[in-house]
N, C-alpha and C positions, 0 to 999 in steps of 0.2 A: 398511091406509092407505098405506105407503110398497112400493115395487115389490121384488120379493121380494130381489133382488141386494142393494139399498141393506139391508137389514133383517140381510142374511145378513152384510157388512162391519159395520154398525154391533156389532152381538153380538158380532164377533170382537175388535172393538178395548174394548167392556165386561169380554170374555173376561181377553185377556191385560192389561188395565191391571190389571184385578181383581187378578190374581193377582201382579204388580207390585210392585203399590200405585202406580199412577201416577194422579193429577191430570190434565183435561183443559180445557181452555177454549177456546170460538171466538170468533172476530170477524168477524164478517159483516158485509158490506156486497150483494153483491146478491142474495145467498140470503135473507138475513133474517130470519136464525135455523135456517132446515131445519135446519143439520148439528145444532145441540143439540137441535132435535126429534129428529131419527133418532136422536141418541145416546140422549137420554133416553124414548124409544120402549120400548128394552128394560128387563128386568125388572133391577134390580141397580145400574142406571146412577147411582144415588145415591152408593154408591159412589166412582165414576172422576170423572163431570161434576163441574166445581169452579161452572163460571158462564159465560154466553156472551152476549157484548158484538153488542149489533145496531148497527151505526154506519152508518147509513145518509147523513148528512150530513158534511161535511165537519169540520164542527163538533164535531159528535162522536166523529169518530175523533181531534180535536184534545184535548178535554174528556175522552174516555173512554180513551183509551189511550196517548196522548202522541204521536200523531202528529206531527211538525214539521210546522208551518205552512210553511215554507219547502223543504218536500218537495211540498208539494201544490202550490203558488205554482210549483213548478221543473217536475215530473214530473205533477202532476193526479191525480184520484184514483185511473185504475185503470194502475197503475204498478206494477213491482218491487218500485219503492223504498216504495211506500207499501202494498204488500202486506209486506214485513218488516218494516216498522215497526210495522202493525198487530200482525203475531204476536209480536213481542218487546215489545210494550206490554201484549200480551193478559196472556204471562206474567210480567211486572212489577207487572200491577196483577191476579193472584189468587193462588191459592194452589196453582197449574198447578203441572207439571213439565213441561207438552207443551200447546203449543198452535197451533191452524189459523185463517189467516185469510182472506180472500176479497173479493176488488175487481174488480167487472165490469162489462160490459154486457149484460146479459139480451135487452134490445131490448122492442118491437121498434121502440121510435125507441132516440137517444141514440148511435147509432155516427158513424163519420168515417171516411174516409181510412185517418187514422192508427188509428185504435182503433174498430174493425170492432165492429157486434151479433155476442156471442159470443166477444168476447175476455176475457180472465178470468185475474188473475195469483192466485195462491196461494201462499201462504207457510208454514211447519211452522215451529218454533222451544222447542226446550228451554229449559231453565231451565242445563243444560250448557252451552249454547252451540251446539248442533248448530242446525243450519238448511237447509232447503230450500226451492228457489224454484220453481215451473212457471209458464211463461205457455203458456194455452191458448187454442186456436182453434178452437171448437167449432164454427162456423161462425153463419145465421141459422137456428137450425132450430127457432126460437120460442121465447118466454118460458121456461114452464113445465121444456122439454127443457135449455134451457142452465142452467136452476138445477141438475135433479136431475142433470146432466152433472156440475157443479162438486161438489154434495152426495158425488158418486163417488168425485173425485178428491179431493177434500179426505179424505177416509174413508182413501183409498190413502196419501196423507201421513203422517198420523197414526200408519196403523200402520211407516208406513216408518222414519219418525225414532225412534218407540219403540225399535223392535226395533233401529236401530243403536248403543243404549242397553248 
């Protein structure tokens, strides 16, 4: 089902949270869910996945993860500021130790000027305090490819912030 790269990250972040003991949670916005599919794809992932928040609306990154209204109102949805807030609301509201979130443009309408199809901020945030930010540019290179683009890098996060652990 999933392409064998993404299959081969997802296991390795099941691997070492396993052995851990770390919690994971995502929030999705224009994956919409993939990354907690691919997580929980592999065998074990009961384990590490804690719960993963699809907030496809504005509303519900408001309602589900405490997004500030007045983050969205300033910066709009697929922002820095509202890619961290997403991942530090992820892990406030479960039982995470580590969690990824995700605000983009898939396309292939909905870009600008400003914020291009294929632009995609990401967020990582422990329950520490540790935090990382990407914004990527993965260009128009269709729907489908700019998900599992993000599904990639969100995977690369994950285990980045872990392991700084």
């Amino acid at each position: 089902m999933w392409p064998a790269d993404i299959e081969v990250q997802a296991g390795q972040i099941i691997a070492v949270f396993s052995v851990k003991g770390f919690k994971v949670a995502t929030a999705e916005s224009c994956t919409g869910g993939l990354i907690a599919g691919a997580l929980t794809e592999i065998s074990g992932s009961s384990a590490v996945v804690d719960r993963g928040f699809v907030t496809y609306s504005n509303e519900a990154k408001v309602a589900m993860l405490g997004v500030e209204a007045a983050t969205l109102a300033a910066h709009g949805a697929v922002a820095r500021q509202t890619a961290v807030e997403m991942a530090e609301g992820a892990v406030q509201h479960s039982a995470a130790d580590f969690a990824v979130a995700v605000t983009g443009i898939a396309g292939p309408s909905g870009g600008s000027a400003d914020k291009p199809v294929g632009l995609v901020h990401l967020a990582a945030a422990g329950r520490n305090g540790g935090l990382l930010h990407r914004e990527m540019r993965y260009g128009d290179i269709g729907r489908s490819n700019v998900r599992l683009a993000t599904v990639r890098t969100a995977l690369e996060m994950l285990m980045q912030i872990a392991q700084a652990e």
